[in-house]
Structures are given as C-alpha cells and as structure tokens.
Residue frames as a rotation matrix with the C-alpha (Angstrom) as fourth column:
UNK 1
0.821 -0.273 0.501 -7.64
-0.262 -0.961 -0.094 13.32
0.507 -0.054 -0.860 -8.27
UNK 2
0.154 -0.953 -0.262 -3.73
0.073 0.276 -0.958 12.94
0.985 0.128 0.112 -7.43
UNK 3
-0.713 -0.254 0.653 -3.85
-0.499 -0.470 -0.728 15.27
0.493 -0.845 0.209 -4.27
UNK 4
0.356 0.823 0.442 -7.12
-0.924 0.241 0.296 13.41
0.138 -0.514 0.847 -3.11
UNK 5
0.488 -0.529 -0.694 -5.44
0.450 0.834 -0.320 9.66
0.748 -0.156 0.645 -3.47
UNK 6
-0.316 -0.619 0.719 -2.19
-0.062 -0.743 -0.667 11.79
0.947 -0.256 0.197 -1.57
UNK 7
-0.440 0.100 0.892 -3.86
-0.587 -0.783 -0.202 12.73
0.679 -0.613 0.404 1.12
UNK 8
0.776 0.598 -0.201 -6.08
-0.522 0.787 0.329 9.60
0.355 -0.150 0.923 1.52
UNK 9
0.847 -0.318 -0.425 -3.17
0.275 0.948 -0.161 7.56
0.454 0.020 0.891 1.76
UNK 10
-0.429 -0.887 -0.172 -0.60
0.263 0.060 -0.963 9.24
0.864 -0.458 0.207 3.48
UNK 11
-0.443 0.227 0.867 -2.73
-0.856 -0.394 -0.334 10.09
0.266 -0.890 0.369 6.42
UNK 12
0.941 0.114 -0.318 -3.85
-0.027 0.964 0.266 6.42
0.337 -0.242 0.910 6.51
UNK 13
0.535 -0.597 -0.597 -0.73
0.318 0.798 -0.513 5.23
0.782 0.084 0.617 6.55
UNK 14
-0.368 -0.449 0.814 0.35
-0.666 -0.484 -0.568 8.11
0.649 -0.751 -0.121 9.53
UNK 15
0.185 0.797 0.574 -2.92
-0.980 0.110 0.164 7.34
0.067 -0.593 0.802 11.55
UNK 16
0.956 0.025 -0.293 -2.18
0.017 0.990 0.138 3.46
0.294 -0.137 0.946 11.44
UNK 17
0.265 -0.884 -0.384 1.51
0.712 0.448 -0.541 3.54
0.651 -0.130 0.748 12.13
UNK 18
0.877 -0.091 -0.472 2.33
0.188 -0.839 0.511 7.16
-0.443 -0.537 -0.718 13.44
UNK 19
-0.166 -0.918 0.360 5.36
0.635 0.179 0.751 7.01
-0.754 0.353 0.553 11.01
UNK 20
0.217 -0.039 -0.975 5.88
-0.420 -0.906 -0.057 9.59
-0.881 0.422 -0.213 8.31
UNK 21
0.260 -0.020 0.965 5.69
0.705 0.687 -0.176 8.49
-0.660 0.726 0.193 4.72
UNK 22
-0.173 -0.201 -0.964 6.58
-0.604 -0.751 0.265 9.94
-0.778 0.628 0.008 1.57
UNK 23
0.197 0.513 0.835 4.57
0.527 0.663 -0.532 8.46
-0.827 0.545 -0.139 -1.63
UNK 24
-0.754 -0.590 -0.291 5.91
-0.150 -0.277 0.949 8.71
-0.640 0.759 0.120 -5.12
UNK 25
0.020 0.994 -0.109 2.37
-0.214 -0.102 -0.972 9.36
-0.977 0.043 0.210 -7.79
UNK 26
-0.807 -0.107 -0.580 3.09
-0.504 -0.385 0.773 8.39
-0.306 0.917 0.257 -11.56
UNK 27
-0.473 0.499 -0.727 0.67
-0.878 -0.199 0.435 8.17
0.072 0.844 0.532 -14.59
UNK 28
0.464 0.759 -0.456 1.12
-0.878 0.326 -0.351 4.97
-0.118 0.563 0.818 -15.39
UNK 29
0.713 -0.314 0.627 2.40
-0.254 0.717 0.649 1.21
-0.653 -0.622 0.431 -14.29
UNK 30
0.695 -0.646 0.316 5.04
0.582 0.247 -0.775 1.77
0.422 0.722 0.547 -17.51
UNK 31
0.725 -0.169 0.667 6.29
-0.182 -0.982 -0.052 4.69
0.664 -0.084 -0.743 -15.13
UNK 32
0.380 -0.311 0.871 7.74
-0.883 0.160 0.442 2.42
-0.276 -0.937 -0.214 -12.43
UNK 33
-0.761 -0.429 -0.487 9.82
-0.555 0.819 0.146 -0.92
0.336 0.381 -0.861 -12.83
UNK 34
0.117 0.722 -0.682 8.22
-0.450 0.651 0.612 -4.23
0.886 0.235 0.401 -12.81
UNK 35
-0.601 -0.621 -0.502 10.05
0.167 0.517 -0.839 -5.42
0.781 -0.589 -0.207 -9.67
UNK 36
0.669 0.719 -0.188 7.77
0.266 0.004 0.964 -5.01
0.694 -0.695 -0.188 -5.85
UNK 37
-0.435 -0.494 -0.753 9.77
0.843 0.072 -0.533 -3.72
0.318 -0.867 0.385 -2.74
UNK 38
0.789 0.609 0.082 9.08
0.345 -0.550 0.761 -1.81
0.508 -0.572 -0.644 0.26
UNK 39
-0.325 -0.943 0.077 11.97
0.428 -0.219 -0.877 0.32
0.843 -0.252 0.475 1.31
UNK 40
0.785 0.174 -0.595 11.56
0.607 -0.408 0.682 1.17
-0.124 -0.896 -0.426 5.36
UNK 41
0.070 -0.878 0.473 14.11
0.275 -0.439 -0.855 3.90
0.959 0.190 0.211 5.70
UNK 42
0.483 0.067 -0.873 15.34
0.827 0.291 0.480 4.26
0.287 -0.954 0.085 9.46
UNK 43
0.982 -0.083 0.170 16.06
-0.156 -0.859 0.488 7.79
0.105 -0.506 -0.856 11.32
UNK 44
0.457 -0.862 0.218 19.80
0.055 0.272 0.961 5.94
-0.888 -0.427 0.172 12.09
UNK 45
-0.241 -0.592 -0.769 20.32
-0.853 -0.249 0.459 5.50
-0.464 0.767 -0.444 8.10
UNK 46
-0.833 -0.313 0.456 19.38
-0.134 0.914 0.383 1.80
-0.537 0.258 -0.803 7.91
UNK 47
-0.369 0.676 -0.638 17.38
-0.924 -0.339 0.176 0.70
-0.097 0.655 0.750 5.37
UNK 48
-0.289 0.452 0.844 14.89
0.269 0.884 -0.382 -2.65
-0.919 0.117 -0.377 5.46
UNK 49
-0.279 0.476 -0.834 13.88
-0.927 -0.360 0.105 -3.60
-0.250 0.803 0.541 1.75
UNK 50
-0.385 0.360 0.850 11.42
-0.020 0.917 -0.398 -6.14
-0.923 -0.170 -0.345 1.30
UNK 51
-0.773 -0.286 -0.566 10.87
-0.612 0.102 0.784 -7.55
-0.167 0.953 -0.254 -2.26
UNK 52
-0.177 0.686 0.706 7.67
-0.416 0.598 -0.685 -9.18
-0.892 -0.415 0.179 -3.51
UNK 53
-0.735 -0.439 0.517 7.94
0.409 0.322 0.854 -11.69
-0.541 0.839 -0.057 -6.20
UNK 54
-0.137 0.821 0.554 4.15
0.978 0.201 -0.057 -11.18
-0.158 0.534 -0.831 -7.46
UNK 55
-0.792 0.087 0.604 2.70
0.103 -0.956 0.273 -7.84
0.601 0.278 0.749 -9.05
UNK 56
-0.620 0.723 0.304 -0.52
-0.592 -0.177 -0.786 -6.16
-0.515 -0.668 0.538 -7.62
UNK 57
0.169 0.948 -0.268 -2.81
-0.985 0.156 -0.072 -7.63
-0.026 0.276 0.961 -9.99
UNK 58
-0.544 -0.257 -0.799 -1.98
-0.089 0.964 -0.250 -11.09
0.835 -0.065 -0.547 -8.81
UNK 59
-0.854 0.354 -0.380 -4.05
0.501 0.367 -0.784 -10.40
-0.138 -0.860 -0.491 -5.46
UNK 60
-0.339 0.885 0.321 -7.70
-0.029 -0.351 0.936 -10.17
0.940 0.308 0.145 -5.39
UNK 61
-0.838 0.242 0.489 -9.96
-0.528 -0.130 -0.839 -8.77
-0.140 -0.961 0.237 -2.60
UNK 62
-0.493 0.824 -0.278 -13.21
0.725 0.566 0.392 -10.93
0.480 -0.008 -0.877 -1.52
UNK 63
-0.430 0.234 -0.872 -15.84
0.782 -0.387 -0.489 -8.52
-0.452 -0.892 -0.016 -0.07
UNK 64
0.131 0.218 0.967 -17.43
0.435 -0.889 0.142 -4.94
0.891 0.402 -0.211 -1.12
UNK 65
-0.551 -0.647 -0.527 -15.71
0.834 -0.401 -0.380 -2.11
0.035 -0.649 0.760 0.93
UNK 66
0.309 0.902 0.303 -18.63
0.926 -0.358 0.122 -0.10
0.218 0.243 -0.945 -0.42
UNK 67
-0.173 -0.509 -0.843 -15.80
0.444 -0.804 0.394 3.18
-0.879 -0.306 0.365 -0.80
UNK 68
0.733 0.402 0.549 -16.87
0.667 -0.587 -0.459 5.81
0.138 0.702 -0.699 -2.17
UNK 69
0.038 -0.700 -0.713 -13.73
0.993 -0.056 0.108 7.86
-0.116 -0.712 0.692 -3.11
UNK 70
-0.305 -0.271 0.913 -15.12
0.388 -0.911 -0.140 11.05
0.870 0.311 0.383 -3.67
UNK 71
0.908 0.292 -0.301 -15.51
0.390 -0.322 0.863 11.82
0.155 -0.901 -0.406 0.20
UNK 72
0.876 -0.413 0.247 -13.28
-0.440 -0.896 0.060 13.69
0.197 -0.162 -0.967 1.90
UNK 73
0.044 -0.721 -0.691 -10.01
-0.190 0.674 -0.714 12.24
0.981 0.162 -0.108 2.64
UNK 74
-0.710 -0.511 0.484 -10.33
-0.623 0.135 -0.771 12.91
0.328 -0.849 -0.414 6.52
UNK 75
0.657 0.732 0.180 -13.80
-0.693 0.680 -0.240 10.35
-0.298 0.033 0.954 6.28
UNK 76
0.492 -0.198 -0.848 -12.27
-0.455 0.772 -0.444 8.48
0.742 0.604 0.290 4.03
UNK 77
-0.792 -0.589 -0.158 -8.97
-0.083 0.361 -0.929 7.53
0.604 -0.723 -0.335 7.05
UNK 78
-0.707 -0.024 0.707 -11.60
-0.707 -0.010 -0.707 7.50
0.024 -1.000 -0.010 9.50
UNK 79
0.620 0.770 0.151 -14.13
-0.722 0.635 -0.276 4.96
-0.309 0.063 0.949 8.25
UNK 80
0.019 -0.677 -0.736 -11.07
-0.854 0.371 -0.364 2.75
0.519 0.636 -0.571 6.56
UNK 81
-0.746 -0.484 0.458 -10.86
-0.661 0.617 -0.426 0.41
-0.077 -0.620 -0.781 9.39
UNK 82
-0.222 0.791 0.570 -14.20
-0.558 0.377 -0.740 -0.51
-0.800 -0.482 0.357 9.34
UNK 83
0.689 0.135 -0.712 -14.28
-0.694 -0.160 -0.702 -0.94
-0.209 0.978 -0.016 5.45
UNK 84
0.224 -0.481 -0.847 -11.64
-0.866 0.301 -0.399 -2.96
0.447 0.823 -0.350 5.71
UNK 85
-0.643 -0.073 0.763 -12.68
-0.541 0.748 -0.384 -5.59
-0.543 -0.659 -0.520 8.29
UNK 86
0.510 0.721 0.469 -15.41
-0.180 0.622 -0.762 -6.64
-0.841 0.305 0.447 6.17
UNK 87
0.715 0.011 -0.699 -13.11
-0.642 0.408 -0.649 -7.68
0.278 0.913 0.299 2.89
UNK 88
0.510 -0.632 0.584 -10.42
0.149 0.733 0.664 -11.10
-0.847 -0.251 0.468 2.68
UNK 89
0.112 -0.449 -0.886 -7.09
-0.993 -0.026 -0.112 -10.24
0.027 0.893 -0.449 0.49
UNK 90
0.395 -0.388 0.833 -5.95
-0.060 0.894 0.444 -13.76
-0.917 -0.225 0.330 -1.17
UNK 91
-0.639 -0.651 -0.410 -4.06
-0.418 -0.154 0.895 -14.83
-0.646 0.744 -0.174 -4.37
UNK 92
0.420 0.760 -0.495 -5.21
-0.788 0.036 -0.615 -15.57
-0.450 0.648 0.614 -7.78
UNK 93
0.083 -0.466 -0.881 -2.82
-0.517 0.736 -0.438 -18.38
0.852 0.491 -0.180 -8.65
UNK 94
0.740 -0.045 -0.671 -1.76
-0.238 0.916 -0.324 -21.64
0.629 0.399 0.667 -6.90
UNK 95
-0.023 -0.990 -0.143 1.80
0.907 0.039 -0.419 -21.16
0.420 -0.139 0.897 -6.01
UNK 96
0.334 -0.104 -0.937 3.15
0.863 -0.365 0.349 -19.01
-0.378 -0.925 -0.032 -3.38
UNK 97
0.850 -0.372 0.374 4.55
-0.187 -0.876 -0.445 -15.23
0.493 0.308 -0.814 -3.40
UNK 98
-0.303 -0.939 -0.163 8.13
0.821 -0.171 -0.544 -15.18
0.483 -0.299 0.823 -2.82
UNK 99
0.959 -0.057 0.279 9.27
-0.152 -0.931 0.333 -12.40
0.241 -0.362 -0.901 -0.50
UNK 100
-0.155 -0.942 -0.297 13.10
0.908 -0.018 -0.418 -11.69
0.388 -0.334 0.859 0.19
UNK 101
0.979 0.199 0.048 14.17
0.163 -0.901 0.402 -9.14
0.124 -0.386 -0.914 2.75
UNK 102
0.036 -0.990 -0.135 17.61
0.772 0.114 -0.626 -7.62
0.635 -0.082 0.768 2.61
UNK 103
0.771 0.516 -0.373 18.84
0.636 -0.643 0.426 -5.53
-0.020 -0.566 -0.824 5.44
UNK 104
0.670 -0.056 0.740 21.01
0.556 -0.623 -0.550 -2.34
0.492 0.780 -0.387 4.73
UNK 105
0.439 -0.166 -0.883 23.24
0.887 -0.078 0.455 -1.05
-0.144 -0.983 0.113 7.21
C-alpha cells in the first residue's frame, strides 16, 4: 500500500533526524533515471547532492529484521531501531561504490 510505505518512511526519517522530508512514490524502477543521488535541500537555498555510483540492488542485507509490513506505520517507526541493529548492510561485488558530492550554492 503506497500511503502505508508513505507514512512508514517519512515518519522514520522525521523521528531519526527531526528534518522534514518529502518522498517522490513511482510504479516502477523504469519510472526514475538510473543515476543515485541524495539531494539535501537547505532552508537558506543551498543544496548538498550526493551521487552514488552503484544501484540498490548492488547492496545486500545480512540478518532477518523479522518486519512484518502490514503493522501499523506508528509500530512499524517505533520498533525500526531495534530491527535494525540486528542486520549488517555490505556489497555484493569486489570493487568499491564511488560517491561524489557537489555542493550548490
């Protein structure tokens, strides 16, 4: 369910930062370019974008988070920490992820 993801994940991402997010939902991974970046946008105008060479399915989790995501979302943010002390992210290849960061003024 769209609004259930939604909700799950921008109130994580409040509750862990205190920062306001805004989260773009499409279909399907033809919906979005192939490229990785994280665009911070800053209250002043600046803008931090950070670029990751690798896709998602290049990183694999070790562990069982044992999430079940038809709970509520406000369970879901409040058990999350725990759930996610017990897995290790790492890569599936060899060779490093690039990252470039460009800053925006």
């Amino acid at each position: 369910d769209e609004q259930h993801f939604r909700d799950f994940t921008l109130g994580w991402l409040s509750k862990r930062s205190g920062v306001y997010f805004d989260l773009e939902v499409v279909d399907s991974n033809r919906d979005i370019p192939h490229s990785r970046k994280l665009d911070i946008a800053f209250s002043n105008g600046s803008l931090l974008r950070i670029r990751f060479d690798q896709g998602v399915g290049y990183w694999r989790l070790g562990g069982s988070p044992n999430f079940d995501f038809s709970e509520e979302a406000d369970v879901l943010i409040d058990g999350m920490s725990d759930r996610l002390a017990t897995l290790k992210v790492h890569n599936s290849e060899s060779w490093e992820t690039d990252i470039s960061v460009e800053w925006i003024a």
